[in-house]
N, C-alpha and C positions, 0 to 999 in steps of 0.2 A: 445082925444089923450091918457088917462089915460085908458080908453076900450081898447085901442089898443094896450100897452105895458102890458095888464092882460093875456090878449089871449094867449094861449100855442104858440111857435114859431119851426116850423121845417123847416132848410135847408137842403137841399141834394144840395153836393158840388161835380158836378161833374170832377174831370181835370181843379179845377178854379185856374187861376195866381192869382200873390199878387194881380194884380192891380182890375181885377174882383172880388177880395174877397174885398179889399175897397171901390166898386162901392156899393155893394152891402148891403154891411153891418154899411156902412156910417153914413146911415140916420139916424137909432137907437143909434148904439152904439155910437155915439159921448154922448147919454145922461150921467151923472155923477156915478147915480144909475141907477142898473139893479133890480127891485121886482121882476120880474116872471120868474119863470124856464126856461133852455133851453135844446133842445134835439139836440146835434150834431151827424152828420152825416157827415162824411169827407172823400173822396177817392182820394188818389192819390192827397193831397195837399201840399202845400210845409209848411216844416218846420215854417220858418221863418214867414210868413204868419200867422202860427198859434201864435205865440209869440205874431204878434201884436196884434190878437184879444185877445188872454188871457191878454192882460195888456190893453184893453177896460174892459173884461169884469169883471176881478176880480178890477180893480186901482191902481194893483202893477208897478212898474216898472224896468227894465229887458235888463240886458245888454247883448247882444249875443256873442258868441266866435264868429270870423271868421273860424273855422273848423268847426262848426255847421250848416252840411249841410244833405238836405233829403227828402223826401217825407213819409206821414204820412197817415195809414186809420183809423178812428175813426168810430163805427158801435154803439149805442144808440136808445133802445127802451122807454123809459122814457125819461122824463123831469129831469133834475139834476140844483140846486141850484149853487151860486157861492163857497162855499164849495167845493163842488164836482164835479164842473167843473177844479177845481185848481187841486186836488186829479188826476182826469183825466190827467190834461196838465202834471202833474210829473210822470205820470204811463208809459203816450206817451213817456213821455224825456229817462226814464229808459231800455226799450224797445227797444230804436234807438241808446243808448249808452252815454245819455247824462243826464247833472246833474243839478238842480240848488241850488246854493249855495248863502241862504242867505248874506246879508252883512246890511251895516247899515239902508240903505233907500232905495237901488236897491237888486234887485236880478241877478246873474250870471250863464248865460247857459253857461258851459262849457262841454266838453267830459267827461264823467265818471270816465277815467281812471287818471286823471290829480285834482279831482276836491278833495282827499284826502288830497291833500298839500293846498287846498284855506284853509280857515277861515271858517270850516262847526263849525257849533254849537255843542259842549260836554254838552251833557242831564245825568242825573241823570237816569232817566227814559224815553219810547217812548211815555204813553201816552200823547194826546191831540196835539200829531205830524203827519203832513201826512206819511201815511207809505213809501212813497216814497222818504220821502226827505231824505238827504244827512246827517248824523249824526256820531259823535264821543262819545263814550261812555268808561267808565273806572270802569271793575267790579272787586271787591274785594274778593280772595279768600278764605275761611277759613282752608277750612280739609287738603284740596291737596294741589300739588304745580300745577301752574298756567303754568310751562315750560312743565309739563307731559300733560296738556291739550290742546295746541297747537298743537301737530300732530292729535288728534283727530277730533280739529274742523276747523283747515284748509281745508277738502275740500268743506265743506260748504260754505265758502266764496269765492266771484266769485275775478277773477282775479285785477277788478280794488277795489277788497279792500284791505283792509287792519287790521292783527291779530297778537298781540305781547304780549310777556310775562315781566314786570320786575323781577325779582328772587330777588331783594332786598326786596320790599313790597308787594310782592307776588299778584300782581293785572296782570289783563289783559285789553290791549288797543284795542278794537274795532271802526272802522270807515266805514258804509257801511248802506247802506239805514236804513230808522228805523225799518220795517218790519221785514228786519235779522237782524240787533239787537237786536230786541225783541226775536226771536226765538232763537239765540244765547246765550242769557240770560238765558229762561227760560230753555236750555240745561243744562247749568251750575250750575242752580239750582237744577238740579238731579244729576248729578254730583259729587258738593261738597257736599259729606255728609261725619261725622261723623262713623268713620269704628269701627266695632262692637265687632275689638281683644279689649283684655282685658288681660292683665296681674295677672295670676292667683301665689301662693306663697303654696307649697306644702310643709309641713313639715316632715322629715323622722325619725324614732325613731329608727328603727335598722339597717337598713340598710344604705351604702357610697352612697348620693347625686353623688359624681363625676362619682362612677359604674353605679350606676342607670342611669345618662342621657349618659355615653359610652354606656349602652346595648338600648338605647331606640333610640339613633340615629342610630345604627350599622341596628335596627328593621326597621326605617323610610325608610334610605337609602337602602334598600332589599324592599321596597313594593316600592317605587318609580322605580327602574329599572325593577320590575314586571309588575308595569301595568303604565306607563309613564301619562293616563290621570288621575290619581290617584293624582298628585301634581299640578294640575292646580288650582291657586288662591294661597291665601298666606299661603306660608308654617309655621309650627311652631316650632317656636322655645324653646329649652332647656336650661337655665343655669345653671351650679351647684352653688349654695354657701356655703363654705365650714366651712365658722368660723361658719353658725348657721346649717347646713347638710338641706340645703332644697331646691328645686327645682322650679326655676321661669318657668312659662309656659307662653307663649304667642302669640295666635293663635283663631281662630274663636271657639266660642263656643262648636260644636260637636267634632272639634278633643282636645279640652282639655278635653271634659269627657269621651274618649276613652281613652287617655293618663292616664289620672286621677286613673282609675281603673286599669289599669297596674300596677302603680306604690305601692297602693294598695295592692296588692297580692305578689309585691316582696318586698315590706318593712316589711316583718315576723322576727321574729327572730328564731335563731339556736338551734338547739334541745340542743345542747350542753354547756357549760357554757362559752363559749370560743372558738375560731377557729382560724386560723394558715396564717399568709397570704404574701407573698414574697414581698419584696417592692425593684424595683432597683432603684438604687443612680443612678444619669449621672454627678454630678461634685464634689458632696463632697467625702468624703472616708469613705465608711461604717466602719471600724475598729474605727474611733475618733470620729464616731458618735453615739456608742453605750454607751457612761459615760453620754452623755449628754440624750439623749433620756432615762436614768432608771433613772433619777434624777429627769426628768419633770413626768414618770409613777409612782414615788410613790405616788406624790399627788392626783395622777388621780384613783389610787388602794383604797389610803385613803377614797377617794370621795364614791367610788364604794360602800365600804363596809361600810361606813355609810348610806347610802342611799337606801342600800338593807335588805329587812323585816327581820326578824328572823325565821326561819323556826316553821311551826306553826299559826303563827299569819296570820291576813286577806291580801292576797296580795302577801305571799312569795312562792318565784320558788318551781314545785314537786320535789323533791327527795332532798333536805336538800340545805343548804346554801354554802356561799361562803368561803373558808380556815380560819383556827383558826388566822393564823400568821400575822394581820394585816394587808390583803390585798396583802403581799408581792408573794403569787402562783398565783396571778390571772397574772400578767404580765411577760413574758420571750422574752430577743431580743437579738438575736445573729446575728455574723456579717460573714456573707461570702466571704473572700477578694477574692476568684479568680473569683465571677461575682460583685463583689463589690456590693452586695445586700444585704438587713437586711430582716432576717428570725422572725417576730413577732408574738406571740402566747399572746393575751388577748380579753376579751370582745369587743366588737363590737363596742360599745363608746367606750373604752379605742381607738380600734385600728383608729376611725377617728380621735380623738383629736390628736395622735400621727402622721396620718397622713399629718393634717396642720400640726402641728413641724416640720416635714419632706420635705413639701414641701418649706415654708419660710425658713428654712438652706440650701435647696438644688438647689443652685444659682449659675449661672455664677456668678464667681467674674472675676471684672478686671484687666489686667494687667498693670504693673507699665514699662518706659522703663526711667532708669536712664543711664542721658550722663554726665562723672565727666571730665572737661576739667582742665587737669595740663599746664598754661604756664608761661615758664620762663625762663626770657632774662638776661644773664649776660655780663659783661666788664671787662673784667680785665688787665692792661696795669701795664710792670714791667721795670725797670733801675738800672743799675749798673754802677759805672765808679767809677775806682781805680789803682791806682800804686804800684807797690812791686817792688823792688829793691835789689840786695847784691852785695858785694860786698867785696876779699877777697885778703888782704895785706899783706898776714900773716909773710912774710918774715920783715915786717915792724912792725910786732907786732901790724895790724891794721884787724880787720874783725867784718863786721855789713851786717846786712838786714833787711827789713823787711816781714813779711809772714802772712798776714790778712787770718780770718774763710771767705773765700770766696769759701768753697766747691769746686768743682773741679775747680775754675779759678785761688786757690792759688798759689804761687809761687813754692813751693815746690812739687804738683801735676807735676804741668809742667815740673821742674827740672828732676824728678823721672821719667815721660814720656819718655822726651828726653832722659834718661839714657836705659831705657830698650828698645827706640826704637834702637840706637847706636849697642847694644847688638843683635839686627837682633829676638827681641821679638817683632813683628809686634802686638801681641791681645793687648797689653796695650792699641793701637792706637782704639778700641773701643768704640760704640757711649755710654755707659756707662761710659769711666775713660773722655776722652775728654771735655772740657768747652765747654759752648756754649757763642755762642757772638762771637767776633772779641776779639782776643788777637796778640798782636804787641810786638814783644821782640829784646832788643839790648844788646849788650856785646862784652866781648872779654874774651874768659878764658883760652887765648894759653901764654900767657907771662906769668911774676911774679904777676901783679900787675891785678888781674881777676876778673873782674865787670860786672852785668847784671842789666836790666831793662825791667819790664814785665808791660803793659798797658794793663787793661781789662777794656770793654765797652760790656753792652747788653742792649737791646731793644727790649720786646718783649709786643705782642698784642692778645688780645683771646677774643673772641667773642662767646656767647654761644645763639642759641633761638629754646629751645625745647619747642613743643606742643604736647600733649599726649591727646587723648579723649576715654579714656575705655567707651563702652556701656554694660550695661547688663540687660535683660527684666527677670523680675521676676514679679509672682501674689499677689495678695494683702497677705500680714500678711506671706509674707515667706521668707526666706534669700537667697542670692545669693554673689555668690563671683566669681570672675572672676580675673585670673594672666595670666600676661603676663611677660617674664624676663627669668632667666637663674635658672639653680640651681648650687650653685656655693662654694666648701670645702673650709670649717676651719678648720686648724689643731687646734685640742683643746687638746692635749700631745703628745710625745713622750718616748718611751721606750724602754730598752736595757738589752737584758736576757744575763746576767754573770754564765758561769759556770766553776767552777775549775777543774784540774787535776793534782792531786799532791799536795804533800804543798806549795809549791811556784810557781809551772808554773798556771796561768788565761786564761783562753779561753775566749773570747769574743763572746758572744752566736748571735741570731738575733735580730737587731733592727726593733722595728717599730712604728707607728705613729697610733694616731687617728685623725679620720677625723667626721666635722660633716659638715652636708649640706643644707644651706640655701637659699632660694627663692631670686632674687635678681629683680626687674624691677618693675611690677606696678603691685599693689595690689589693686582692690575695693571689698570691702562687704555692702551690703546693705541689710536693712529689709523695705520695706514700709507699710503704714499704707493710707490707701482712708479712710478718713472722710465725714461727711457726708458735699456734695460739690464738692467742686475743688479742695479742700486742701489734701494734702500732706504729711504724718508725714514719717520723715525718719531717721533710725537710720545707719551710715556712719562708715564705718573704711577706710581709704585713705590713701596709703600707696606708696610713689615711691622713689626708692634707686637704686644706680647703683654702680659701683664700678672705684675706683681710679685707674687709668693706672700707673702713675708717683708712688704711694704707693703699688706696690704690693712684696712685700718685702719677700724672699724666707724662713725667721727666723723666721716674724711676721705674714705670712699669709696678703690676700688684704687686703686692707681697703673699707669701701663701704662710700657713702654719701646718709642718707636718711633723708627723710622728710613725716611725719605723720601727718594724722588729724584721730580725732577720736570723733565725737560729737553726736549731735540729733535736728536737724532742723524741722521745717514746711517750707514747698512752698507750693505755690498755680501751679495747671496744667499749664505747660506751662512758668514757670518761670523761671530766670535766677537768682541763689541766690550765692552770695559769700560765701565761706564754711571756708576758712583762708587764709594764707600769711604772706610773708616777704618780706620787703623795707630793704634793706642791704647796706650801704655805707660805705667801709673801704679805711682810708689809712694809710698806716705803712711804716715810713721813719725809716732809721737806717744808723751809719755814724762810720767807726773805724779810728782810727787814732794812731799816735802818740803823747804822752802828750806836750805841748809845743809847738815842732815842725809842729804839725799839727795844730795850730794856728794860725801858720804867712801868713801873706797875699801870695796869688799868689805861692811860694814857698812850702804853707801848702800841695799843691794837693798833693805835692810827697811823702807825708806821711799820706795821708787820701784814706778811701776806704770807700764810699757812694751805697747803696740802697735805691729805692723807688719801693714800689708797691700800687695800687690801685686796688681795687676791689667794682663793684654795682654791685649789683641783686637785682632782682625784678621777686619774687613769687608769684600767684596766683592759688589758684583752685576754682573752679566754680562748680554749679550744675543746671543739667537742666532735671528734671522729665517729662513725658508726660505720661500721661491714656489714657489707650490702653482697652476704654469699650467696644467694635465691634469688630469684625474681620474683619471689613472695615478700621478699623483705622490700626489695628496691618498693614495689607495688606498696605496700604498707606507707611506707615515709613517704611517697609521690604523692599517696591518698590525702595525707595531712595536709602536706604544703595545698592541694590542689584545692580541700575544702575550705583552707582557711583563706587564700586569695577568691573565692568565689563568696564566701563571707561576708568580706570586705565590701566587696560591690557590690551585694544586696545593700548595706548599711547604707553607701553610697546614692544608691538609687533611691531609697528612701528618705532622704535626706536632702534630693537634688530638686532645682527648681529652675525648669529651660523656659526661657520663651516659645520655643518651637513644641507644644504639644506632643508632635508625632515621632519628635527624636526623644529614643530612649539611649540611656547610655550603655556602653559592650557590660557582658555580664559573660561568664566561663557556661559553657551547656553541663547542667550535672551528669555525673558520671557513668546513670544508668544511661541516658542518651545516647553517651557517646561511645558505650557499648555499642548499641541496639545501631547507630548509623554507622560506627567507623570510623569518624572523625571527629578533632574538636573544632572545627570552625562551622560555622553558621552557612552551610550552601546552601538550604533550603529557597528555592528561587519563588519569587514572589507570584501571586494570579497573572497579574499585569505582564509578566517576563513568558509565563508560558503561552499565553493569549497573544502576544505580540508573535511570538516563534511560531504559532499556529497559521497564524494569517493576520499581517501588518493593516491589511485595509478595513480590517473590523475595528481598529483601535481609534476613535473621533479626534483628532486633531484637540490638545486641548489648548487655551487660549492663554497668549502668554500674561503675565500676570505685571504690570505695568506699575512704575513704583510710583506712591503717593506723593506731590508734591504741597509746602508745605511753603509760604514766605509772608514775610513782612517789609513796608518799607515805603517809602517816597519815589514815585516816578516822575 
């Protein structure tokens, strides 16, 4: 028996079913082990068939999908071991679309496409795996990034695998027979290499680092649009550095030593001791920038002229040295305000050191927008109630009254009233002589015996709640001042030119007055100050007065009522800081009477005469800063303000009621508008306006419009 399983064994299987491939292979292969080769020959056998014999011949054991279906040809001129019969049964499965996937004591024939998601084995490495089999692998990137190698080696992998990048730990996940994975691998090891730029650091001695790489890129960009294959691979790059003047290169080998020597040949210095060079400002103001910049070059002159040989000696410039006068002719900077440019004449270190100055001052600064909110709510509630009385007996030898400081409600006001109204002098009746309140008067002054009685009572209520928000946008470190209010005379003398004629007759010459004229409404000044941060320093003048209606007295000139602040805060951006105020509670009770008589109970009223008034306020001003470092920011807060007064005059117009039909009142153009024109005023010219500019004699004369008249009356 042991002869008989030595023997080399060849089947030819022609069109054999399951059940003829176990008839036939029965006998043997139920043995445990297989020692001797076999050579298969297979046509047109089924799948499944084959499974069973591979788990006779190898002793694995093998769970089939139910889609694992097929017929198989196997062509073998050699003998092949259980090795390489197994090798074979995965080459078959791969071929036909199918996988198998280890597991713990069985293995799993499933479809190919499905078998990524089983439990395949993650190898380190492929060898000492059939290449066939089914494998996860996770390779580690160094040089490159692992997301840019993904389009590359995606077509290499057949559809049922699977290729992914993570961008966190820069690794790739491969799943796909071992065979490509292996070869995927060894891609990727030519691949990740090590790239051979090199960051080179050129020092320049006479010549501007920042010219140098303007004229060397201005160069690049001119041979790149020349010849376009000319930039293929990676370009190089130029940076200037300005504090040390020297140029980082960074690019493949050959184009740094072409750059190289450019740079080279134009870092020579100038025949002359000195050269001349235009520098424009874009934010500072050349004229304030020229104390500062001779202040920083005398040091830099100093430097110079210690530093430079003595003519003569090993080392120093042909044709003699540098000026007697301590360095001061080597440097001249003048300022040109109509291109706002500094015109600079020194050495060539002088002019880059002076360059950096010039570029660290010459900075967008930020804007500051300051919102000062004035509010303040007052009450003020007043009473009066009094009796006056006369009374005139005179034929009895009896006459009394009384007449209280009650401004125009006193008795004798009213008496004097009634006398000139009598008299058919209607202006006494005027809201200036007239009381206010309710006054009740009785009497009789037609007989002998002529008595009055004047009752005043008032009751009055005021309510005050003004809010004021002045804005005004100013740049760092500069004043602004923003009024809003009246301008508004004070008489501050009057005068009267006397001139005589004769010795006794006077002529009274012309009078006149001076006048002076003061701001009267809300006043803000502000200086800000940006710190380094968020913070804020702000120097505030806060100013708002108005003027007394009831005080305007035609002897004394108005009266105004203000209130100031005048300080120097920090806020922080965006802060709401309290800047002053007043909490005001008054009240002033006052009572006249008669001595004695205005004592006595109940009876007292008719010789007492009572006030009260009460007055709260409550002052505040507030401040509210924001930095305005963008012009995205400034643009954001413009948008608000600019919506909300465009707002308003919709509400307005909707609200409005003209006689004139055709007049509509201004309204702001919205903002897509005034994109899309340019502007925010209203040019758009009318039919009528371009009709006229075309040809005046097409326009009909129109008829002038003739005003209605309208009367009444006796001729």
């Amino acid at each position: 028996m042991t002869h008989w399983l030595n023997k080399r064994l060849t089947f030819q299987w022609h069109a054999l079913s399951r059940q003829a491939l176990a008839i036939l292979l029965g006998g043997f292969l139920a043995l445990p082990v297989l020692a001797a080769p076999v050579t298969l020959n297979l046509k047109d056998a089924d799948i499944n068939a084959l499974v069973e014999s591979m788990s006779v011949l190898t002793g694995k054991n093998f769970i089939v999908d139910p889609r694992v279906k097929g017929r198989v040809t196997i062509i073998s001129s050699k003998p092949m071991d259980e090795k390489e019969l197994y090798e074979v049964f995965l080459a078959v499965l791969s071929v036909h679309g199918f996988a198998a996937v280890p597991s713990d004591k069985v293995i799993k024939i499933v479809p190919a496409a499905g078998a990524k998601q089983e439990s395949v084995p993650t190898v380190d490495r492929s060898r000492g795996i059939e290449p066939d089999q089914i494998v996860t692998r996770v390779i580690q990137v160094q040089n490159v990034s692992a997301a840019q190698i993904v389009p590359i080696l995606r077509p290499l992998i057949p559809p049922q695998g699977h290729l992914a990048a993570y961008t966190p730990t820069n690794v790739l996940i491969i799943s796909d027979n071992a065979a490509n994975v292996e070869r995927i691998a060894s891609i990727i090891s030519r691949i990740d290499l090590a790239s051979n730029e090199e960051v080179e650091i050129v020092a320049l001695r006479h010549a501007s680092a920042t010219e140098i790489v303007r004229v060397l890129t201005a160069l690049e960009q001119g041979k790149a649009r020349a010849d376009p294959a000319a930039g293929v691979g990676a370009p190089t790059r130029m940076v200037a550095d300005e504090r040390t003047n020297s140029i980082l290169l960074s690019g493949d080998q050959t184009s740094r030593v072409r750059l190289r020597t450019v740079i080279t040949h134009l870092d020579t210095p100038v025949d002359s001791g000195g050269n001349t060079q235009v520098i424009y400002l874009r934010y500072a103001k050349a004229k304030d920038m020229v104390a500062v910049l001779q202040g920083a070059s005398k040091n830099l002159s100093n430097e110079t002229v210690r530093n430079t040989p003595i003519p003569g000696q090993p080392g120093a410039p042909p044709g003699g040295g540098v000026s007697s006068n301590g360095g001061s002719g080597l440097v001249d900077i003048q300022a040109d305000e109509t291109t706002n440019a500094l015109v600079v004449t020194a050495p060539p270190d002088i002019i880059r050191s002076l360059r950096s100055v010039i570029a660290q001052l010459d900075i967008r600064r930020a804007q500051v927008l300051v919102e000062a909110v004035i509010a303040e709510i007052s009450a003020e509630k007043t009473a009066e109630l009094g009796v006056q009385w006369a009374v005139d007996a005179s034929q009895n030898g009896l006459v009394g009254f009384t007449n209280f400081d009650a401004g125009t409600s006193s008795l004798a006001n009213i008496i004097g009233l009634a006398a000139q109204a009598d008299g058919g002098d209607l202006t006494a009746l005027s809201a200036s002589r007239v009381p206010q309140g309710i006054q009740l008067g009785a009497g009789d002054f037609t007989g002998k015996n002529r008595f009055g009685v004047l009752i005043s009572a008032l009751a009055k209520d005021a309510d005050t709640n003004v809010l004021s928000t002045p804005t005004v946008v100013t740049m760092d470190n500069e004043e602004a001042e923003i009024i809003v209010g009246q301008n508004v005379p004070f008489v501050t003398g009057s005068y009267t030119t006397a001139t005589s004629s004769g010795s006794n007759n006077t002529q009274v010459g012309n009078p006149f007055q001076t006048i002076q004229r003061d701001d009267v409404g809300i006043k803000l000044k502000v200086k800000p100050q940006i710190n380094e941060g968020n913070a804020v320093k702000l120097e505030i003048e806060q100013e708002v007065s108005s003027v007394v209606p009831s005080a305007n007295a035609a002897t004394q000139g108005p009266t105004t009522n203000k209130r100031s602040i005048k300080t120097i805060v920090m806020v922080e951006d965006g802060q709401i800081l309290v800047l002053g105020g007043l909490i005001d509670d008054q009240l002033t009770e006052s009572a006249q009477k008669v001595p004695l008589l205005g004592d006595m109970p109940l009876l007292g009223n008719l010789f007492r005469y009572r006030n009260t008034s009460k007055l709260k306020r409550n002052l505040m001003v507030f401040l509210h800063p924001v930095i305005l470092r963008d012009p995205a920011q400034g643009t954001l807060y413009t948008n608000d303000k600019y919506n909300y007064i465009r707002q308003q005059q919709l509400a307005a117009r909707e609200k409005a009621d003209y006689l004139l039909p055709d007049v509509q009142p201004p309204l702001l153009k919205p903002q897509e508008a005034v994109k899309e024109q340019g502007t925010v005023l209203n040019m758009a010219p009318s039919d009528i306006t371009l009709l006229e500019a075309k040809s005046p004699a097409l326009i009909p004369a129109s008829p002038v419009a003739q005003p209605a008249e309208f009367g009444f009356g006796n001729k």
